[in-house]
C-alpha positions in Angstrom: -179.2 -189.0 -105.0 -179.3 -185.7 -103.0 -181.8 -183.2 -103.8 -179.9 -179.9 -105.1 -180.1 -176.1 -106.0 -181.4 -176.4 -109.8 -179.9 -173.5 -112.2 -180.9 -175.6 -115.6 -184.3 -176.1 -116.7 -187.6 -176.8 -115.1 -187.5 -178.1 -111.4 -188.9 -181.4 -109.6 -189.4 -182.6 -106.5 -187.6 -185.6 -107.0 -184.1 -183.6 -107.8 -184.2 -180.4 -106.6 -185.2 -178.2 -103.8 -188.1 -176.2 -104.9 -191.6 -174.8 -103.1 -194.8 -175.3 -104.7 -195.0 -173.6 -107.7 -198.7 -172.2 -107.5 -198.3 -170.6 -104.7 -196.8 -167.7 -106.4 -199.7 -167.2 -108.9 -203.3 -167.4 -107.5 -206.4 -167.5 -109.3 -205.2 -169.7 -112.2 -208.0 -172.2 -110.8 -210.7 -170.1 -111.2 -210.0 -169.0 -114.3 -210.1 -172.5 -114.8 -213.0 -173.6 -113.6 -214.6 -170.6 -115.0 -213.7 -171.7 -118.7 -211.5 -168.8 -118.9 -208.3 -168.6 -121.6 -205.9 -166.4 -120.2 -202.1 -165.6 -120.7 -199.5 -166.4 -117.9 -196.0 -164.0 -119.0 -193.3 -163.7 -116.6 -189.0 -163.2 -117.4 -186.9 -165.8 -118.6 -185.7 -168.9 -115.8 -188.6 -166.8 -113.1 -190.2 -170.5 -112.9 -192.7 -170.3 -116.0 -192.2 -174.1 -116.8 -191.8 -175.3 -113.3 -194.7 -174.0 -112.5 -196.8 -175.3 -115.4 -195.6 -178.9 -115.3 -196.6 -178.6 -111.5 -200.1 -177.3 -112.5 -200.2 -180.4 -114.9 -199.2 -183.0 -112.3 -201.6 -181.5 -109.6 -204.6 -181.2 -112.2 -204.2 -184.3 -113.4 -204.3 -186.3 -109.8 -207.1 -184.3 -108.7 -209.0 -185.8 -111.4 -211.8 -182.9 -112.3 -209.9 -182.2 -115.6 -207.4 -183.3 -118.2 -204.5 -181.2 -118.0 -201.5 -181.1 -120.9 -198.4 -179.2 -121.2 -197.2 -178.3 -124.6 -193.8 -176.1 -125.8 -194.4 -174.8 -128.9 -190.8 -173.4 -128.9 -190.2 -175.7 -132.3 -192.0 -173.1 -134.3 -189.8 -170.2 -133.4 -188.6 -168.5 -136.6 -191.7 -169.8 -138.8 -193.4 -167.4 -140.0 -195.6 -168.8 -143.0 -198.8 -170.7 -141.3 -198.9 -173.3 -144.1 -195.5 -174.4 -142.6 -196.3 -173.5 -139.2 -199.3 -174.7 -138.0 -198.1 -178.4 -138.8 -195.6 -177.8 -136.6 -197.8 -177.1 -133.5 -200.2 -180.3 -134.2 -197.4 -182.4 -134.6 -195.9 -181.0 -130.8 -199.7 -181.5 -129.4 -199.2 -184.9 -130.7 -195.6 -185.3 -129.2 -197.0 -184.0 -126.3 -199.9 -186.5 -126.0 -198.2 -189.1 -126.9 -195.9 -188.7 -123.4 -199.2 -187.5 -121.4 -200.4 -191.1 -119.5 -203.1 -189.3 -117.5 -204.7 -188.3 -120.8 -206.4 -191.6 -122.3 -206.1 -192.6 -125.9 -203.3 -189.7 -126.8 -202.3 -191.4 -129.7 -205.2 -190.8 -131.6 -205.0 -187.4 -131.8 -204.4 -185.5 -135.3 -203.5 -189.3 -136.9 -205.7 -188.5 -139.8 -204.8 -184.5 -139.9 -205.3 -182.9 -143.4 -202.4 -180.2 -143.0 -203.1 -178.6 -146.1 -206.0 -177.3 -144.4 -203.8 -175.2 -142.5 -206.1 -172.4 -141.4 -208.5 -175.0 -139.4 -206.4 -178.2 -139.1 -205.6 -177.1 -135.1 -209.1 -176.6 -134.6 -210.4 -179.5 -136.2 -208.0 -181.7 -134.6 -208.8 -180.5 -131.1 -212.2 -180.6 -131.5 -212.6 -184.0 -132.7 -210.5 -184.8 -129.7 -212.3 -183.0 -126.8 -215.8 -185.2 -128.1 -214.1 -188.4 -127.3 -212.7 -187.2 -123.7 -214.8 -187.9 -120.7 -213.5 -185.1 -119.0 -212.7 -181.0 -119.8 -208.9 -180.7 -121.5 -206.6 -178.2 -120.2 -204.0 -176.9 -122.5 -200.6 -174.8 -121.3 -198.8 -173.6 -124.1 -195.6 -172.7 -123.2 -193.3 -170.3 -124.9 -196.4 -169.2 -127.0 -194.2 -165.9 -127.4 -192.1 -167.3 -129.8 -194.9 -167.6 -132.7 -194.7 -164.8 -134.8 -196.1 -163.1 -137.7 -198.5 -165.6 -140.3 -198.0 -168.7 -137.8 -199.4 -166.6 -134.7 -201.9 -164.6 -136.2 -203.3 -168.2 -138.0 -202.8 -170.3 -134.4 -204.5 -167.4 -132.8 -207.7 -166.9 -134.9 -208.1 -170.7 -134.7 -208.5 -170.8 -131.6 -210.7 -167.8 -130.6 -213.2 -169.2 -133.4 -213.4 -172.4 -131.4 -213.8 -170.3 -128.1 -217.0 -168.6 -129.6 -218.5 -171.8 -131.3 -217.5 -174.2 -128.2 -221.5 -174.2 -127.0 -222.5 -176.1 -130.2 -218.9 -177.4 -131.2 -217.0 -179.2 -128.5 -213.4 -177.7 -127.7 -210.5 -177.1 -125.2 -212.2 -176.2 -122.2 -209.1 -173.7 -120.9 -206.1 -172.6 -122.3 -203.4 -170.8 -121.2 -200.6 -169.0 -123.2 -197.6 -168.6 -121.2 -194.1 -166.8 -122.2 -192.0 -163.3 -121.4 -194.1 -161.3 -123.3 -197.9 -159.7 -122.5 -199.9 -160.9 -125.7 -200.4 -157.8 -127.0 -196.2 -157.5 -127.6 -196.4 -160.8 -128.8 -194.1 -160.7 -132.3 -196.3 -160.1 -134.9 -197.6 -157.5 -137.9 -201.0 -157.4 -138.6 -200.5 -153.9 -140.7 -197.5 -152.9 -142.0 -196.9 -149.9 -139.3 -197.9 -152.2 -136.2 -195.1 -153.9 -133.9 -197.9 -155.7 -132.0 -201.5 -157.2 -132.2 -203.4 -154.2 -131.2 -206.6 -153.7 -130.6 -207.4 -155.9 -133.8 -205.8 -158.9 -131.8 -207.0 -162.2 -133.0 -207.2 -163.1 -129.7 -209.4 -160.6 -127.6 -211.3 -163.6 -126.0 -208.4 -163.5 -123.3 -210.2 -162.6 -119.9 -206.7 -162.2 -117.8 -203.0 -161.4 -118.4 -201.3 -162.7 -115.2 -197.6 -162.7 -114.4 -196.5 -164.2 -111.1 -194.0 -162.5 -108.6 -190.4 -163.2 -107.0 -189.6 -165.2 -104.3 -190.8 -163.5 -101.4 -187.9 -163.4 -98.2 -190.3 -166.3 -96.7 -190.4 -168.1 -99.9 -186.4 -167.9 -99.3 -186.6 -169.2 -96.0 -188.5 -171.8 -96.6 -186.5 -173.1 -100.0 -183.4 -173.1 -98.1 -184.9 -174.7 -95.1 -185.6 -177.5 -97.2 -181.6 -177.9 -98.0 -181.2 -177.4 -94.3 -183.6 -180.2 -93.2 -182.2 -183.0 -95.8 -178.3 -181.9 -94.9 -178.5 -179.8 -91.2 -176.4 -177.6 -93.0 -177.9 -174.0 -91.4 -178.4 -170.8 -93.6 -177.7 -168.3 -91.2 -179.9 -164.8 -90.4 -177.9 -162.6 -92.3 -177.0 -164.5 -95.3 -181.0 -165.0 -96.1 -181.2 -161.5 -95.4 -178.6 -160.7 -98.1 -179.6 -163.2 -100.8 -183.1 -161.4 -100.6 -181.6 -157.7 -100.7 -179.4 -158.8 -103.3 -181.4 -160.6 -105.6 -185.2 -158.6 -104.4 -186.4 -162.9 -104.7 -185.3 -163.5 -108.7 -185.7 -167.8 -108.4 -182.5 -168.3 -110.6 -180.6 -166.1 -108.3 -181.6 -167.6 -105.4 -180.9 -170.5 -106.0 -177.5 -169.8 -107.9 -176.1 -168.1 -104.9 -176.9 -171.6 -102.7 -175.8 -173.6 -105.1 -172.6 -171.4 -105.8 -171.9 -171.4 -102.0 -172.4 -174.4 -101.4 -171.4 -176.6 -104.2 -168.3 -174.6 -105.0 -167.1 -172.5 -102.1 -167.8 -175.1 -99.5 -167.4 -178.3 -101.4 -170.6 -180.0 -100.0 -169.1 -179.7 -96.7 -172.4 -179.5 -95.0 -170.9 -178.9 -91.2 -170.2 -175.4 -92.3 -172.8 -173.0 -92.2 -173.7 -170.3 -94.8 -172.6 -167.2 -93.8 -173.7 -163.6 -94.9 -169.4 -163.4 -96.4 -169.8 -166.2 -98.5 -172.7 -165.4 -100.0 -171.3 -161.8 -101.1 -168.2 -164.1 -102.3 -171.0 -165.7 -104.3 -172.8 -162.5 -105.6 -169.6 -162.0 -106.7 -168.0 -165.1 -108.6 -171.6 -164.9 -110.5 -171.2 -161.2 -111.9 -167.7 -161.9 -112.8 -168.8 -164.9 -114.8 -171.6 -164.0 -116.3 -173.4 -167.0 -116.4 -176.1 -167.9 -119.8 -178.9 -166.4 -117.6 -177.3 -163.3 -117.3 -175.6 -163.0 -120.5 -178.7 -163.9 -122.5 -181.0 -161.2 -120.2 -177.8 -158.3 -120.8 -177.6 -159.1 -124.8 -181.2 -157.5 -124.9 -179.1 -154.3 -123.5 -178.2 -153.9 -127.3 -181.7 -153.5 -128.3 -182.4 -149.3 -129.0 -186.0 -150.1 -127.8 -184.4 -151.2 -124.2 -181.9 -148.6 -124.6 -184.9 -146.0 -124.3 -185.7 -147.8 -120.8 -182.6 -148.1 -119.5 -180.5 -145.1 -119.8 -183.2 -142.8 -118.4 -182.9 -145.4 -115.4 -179.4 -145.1 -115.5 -179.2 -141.1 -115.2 -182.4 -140.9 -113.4 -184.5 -139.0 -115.3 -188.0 -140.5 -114.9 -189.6 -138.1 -117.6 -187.8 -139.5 -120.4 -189.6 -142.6 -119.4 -192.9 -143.1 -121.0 -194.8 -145.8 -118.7 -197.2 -146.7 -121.3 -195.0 -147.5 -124.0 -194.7 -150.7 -125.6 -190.7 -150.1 -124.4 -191.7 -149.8 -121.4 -193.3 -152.9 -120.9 -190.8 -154.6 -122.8 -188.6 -153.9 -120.4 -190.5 -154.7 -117.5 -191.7 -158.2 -118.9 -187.9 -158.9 -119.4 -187.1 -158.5 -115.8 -184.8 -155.9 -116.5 -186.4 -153.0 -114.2 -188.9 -152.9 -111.6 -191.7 -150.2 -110.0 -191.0 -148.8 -106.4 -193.4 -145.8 -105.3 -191.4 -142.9 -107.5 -189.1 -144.6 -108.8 -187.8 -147.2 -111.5 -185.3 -149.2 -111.1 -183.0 -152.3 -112.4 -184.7 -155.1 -111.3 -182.1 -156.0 -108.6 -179.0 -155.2 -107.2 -177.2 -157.5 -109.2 -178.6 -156.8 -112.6 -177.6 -153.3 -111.7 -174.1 -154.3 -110.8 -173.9 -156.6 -113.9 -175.8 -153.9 -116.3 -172.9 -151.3 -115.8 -169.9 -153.5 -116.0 -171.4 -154.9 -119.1 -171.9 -151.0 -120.7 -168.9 -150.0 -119.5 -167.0 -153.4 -120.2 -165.0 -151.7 -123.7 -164.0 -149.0 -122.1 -162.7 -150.6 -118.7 -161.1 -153.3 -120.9 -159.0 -150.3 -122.4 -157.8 -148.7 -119.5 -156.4 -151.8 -118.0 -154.4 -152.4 -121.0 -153.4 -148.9 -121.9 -154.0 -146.6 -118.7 -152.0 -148.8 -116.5 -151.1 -145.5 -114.1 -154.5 -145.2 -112.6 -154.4 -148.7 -110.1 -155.2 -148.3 -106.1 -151.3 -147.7 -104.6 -151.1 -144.7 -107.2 -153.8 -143.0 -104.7 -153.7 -144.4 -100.9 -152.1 -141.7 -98.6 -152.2 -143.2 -94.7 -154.3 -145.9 -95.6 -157.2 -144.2 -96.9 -157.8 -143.1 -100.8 -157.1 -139.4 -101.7 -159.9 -138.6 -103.3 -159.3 -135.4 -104.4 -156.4 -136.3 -105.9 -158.1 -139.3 -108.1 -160.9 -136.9 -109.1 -158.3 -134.5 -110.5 -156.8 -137.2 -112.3 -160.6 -138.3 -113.9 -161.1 -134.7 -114.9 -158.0 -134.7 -116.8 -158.6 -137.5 -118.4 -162.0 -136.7 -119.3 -161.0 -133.4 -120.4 -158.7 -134.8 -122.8 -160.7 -138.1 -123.8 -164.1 -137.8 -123.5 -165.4 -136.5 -126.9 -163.4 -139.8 -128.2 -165.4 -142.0 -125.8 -168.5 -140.6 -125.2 -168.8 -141.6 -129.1 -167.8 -145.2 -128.7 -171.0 -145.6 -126.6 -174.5 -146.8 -127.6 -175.9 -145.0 -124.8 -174.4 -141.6 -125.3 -176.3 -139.3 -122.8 -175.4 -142.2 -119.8 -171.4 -142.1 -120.9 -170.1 -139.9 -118.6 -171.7 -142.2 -115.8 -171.0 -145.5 -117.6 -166.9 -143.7 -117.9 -166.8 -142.4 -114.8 -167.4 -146.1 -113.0 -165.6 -147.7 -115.7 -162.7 -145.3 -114.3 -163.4 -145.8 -110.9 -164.2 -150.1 -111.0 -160.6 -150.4 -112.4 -159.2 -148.7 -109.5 -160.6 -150.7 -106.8 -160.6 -153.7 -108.5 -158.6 -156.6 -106.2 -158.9 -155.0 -103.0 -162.7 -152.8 -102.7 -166.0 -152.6 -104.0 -168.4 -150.0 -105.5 -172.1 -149.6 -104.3 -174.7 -148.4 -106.8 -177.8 -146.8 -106.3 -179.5 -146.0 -109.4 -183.3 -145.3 -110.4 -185.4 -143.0 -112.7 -186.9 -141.1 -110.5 -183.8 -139.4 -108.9 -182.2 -137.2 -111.3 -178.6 -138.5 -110.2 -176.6 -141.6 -109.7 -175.6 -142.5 -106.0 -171.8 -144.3 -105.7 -169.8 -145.5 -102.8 -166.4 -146.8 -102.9 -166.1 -149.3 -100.4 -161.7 -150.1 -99.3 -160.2 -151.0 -96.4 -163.4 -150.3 -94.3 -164.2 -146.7 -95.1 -167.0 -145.6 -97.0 -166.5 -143.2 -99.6 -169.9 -141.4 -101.4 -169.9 -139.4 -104.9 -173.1 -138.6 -106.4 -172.9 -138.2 -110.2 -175.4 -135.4 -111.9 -175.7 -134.2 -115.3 -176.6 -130.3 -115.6 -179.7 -128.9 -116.0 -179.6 -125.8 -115.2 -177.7 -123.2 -112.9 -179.3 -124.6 -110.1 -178.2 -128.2 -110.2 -175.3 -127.7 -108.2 -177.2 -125.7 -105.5 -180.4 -128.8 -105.2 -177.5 -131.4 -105.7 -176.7 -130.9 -101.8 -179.3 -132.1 -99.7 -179.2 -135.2 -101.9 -175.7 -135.8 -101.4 -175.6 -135.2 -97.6 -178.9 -137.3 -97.2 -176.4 -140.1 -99.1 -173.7 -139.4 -97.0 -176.1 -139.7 -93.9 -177.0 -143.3 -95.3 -173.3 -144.7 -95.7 -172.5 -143.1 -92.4 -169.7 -141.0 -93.6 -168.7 -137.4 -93.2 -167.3 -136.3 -96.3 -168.9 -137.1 -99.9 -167.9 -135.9 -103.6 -170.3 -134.1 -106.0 -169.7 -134.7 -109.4 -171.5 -132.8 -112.4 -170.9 -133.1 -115.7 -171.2 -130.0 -118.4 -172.0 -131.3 -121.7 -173.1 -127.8 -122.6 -170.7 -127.3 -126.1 -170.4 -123.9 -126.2 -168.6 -124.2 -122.6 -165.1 -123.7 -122.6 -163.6 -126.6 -120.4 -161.7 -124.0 -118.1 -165.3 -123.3 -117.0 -166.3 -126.7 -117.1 -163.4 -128.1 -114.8 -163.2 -127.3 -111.3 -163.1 -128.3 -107.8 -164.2 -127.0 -104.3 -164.9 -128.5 -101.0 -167.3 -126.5 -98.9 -168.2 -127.3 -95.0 -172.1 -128.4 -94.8 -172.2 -128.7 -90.6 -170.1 -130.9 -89.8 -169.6 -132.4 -93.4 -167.6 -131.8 -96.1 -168.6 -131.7 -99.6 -166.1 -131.6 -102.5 -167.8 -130.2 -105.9 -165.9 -131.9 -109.1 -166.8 -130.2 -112.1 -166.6 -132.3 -115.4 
């Protein structure tokens, strides 16, 4: 059978395209070497297993060490350690059991007291480790989902061993791999504490690694794979567009192949892979909303990701505290990302997807209610009349948005999540809306795309008497960007006390050889 784009589970050679794994995480042999136990955390479907089960294989045939994957993904939800910790002996002995390269497998734990639950792991793997001729290597995978009695008791288990393992033999290296950074991992040591701490049971940890994206090389060179085994060619632009689009997320790369050429072209490997199809992709992918994505946008929901996000959404990088245990919630879900300034959704099409999906309610409402505002209502000579859709918007926010702004989760973001809501039902079936949004930029950066023309609207919240006046240069820099000569300034008043005869208003004003429309809101 042909080798194929994998979008389910752990890749191999043997099925699917895929470049080695440890390329994208160096260092994980000298930790090794070094005795070291260390934690590998990266987002969900980045290539966590993949690579591990690659690590094991390689390990293994080089021959200096035992090497032995183990999920411990059965004890998710189990929080009392006398139930628990049977649970993780019996998947190291599921796992050894299916583990050839590790000799005599099957006698490990066969005579495990489990009542002696707060030292039955040790034991066990101790009494194992003197009977192998060579170091063991565990890689606990999905070590995140432990929690509370069960973690905290797996945990101390095993740093006790680490300190005793010059008298008492014992697992040479571990590592424990999942989303989360240890110190988030779920569990209460006091009543107050959301995470281990400084207390953590397991300080013995000498590294926290996480391993990147694909890199646009890394692209290349999965791709050229396909291309080898099939001649069908990626072109230039298309590679170029996968990697904008998707800043090298492995599920996303490898969907949008897969999507393109499994779906759109039908296996018909004499056509080549073009930069259009791929944006056909991008978008057949948002639309559906595929597990990945729905399972990454359902943590959206959660207040301490709400804290992230909306900042990023509006742009306000001070309501952003980088050290928080939000913060690097976020980032160890794959949600956002760190450019010099700036924060931002992790990728183009997470940002896409991430406000369609807040804005999904309201959208939903207008095309079964509001069924004036469609595209035909506004083209004049082939082009949209802006002005007279952002009159239309104003008086529809004047009269609804108290009502809506309530319906939202993510109140202070509303009049951005409403305002694309608004405008996403407009084009939809015939143009496309760019998004540029980051902490870090105090505004939100749109541009309708129909019919070839390009039209920019930057969306600010005020501040002060002066946001109108700095709003400007950013919008004409925008407008530089796009290439287009006229752009729309939006600002929204959510000062009470304003009457909204004050509040709504419009003006275009001649910047050079610009124009610049102000929409008050």
């Amino acid at each position: 059978m042909a080798r194929y784009f994998n979008v389910a589970g752990p890749c191999n050679e043997a099925d699917h395209y895929m470049i080695e794994a440890s390329s994208r995480l160096s260092g994980i042999r000298e930790l090794i070497d070094q005795r070291q136990y260390f934690v590998i955390h990266a987002p969900r479907q980045s290539g966590k297993t993949t690579l591990l089960l690659d690590l094991v294989n390689r390990i293994n045939r080089e021959g200096k060490y035992y090497a032995l994957y183990c999920s411990l993904e059965a004890a998710q939800g189990i929080i009392d350690p006398k139930e628990g910790i049977p649970v993780l002996v019996k998947r190291l002995v599921t796992a050894l059991q299916f583990s050839p390269d590790i000799p005599d497998g099957g006698r490990f734990a066969k005579n495990a007291d489990y009542s002696d639950y707060s030292g039955v792991l040790a034991t066990e793997l101790t009494l194992f480790c003197m009977a192998l001729d060579k170091p063991l290597i565990i890689f606990f995978d999905e070590a995140d989902c432990l929690s509370e009695g069960t973690l905290i008791t797996f945990l101390r288990q095993l740093r006790n061993s680490y300190n005793t393992r010059s008298q008492i033999p014992f697992v040479h290296s571990i590592a424990l791999v999942g989303m989360r950074n240890i110190r988030d991992f779920k569990a209460k040591i006091r009543p107050d504490s959301e995470s281990l701490g400084s207390a953590s049971p397991f300080n013995i940890i000498t590294k926290a690694m996480t391993f990147s994206n694909f890199t646009k090389e890394d692209i290349m060179k999965l791709y050229a794979l396909h291309t080898a085994e099939t001649g069908q060619v990626f072109e230039p632009e298309a590679i170029e567009l996968v990697h904008q689009q998707t800043q090298g997320q492995p599920w996303l790369v490898n969907a949008i192949a897969r999507e393109v050429i499994v779906e759109t072209l039908q296996s018909d490997y004499t056509k080549p892979v073009t930069a259009e199809l791929v944006e056909q992709a991008i978008q057949t992918i948002i639309l559906r909303r595929d597990t990945h994505i729905d399972s990454l946008l359902e943590r959206l929901k959660e207040e301490r990701v709400r804290r992230v996000m909306e900042p990023v959404i509006i742009g306000k990088i001070g309501d952003i505290n980088k050290l928080s245990d939000d913060y690097s919630y976020a980032m160890d879900l794959g949600l956002i990302r760190e450019t010099p300034g700036l924060v931002q959704p992790a990728n183009p099409i997470y940002a896409e997807v991430i406000i369609r999906i807040l804005s999904k309610n309201f959208q939903d409402t207008l095309c079964s209610e509001m069924y004036p505002y469609q595209m035909p209502r506004y083209l004049k000579n082939g082009r949209i009349d802006m002005i007279y859709l952002m009159q239309d918007f104003q008086a529809f926010w004047r009269e609804n948005s108290e009502i809506w702004v309530e319906r939202f989760d993510y109140k202070e973001s509303a009049p951005h999540l409403i305002l694309q809501a608004f405008l996403q039902r407009i084009v939809n079936g015939g143009g496309q809306i760019i998004r540029e949004f980051a902490a870090g930029r105090e505004r939100l950066d749109l541009c309708v795309q129909y019919e070839g023309q390009k039209y920019p609207i930057e969306l600010k919240l005020r501040y002060s008497a002066k946001t109108e006046e700095k709003s400007y240069a950013q919008l004409i820099n925008y407008m530089d960007t796009v290439g287009a000569k006229e752009g729309w300034l939006l600002i929204f008043d959510r000062r009470p006390e304003i009457d909204w005869d004050a509040k709504i208003y419009l003006k275009t004003e001649n910047v050079g050889d610009k124009a610049v429309t102000i929409v008050g809101c």
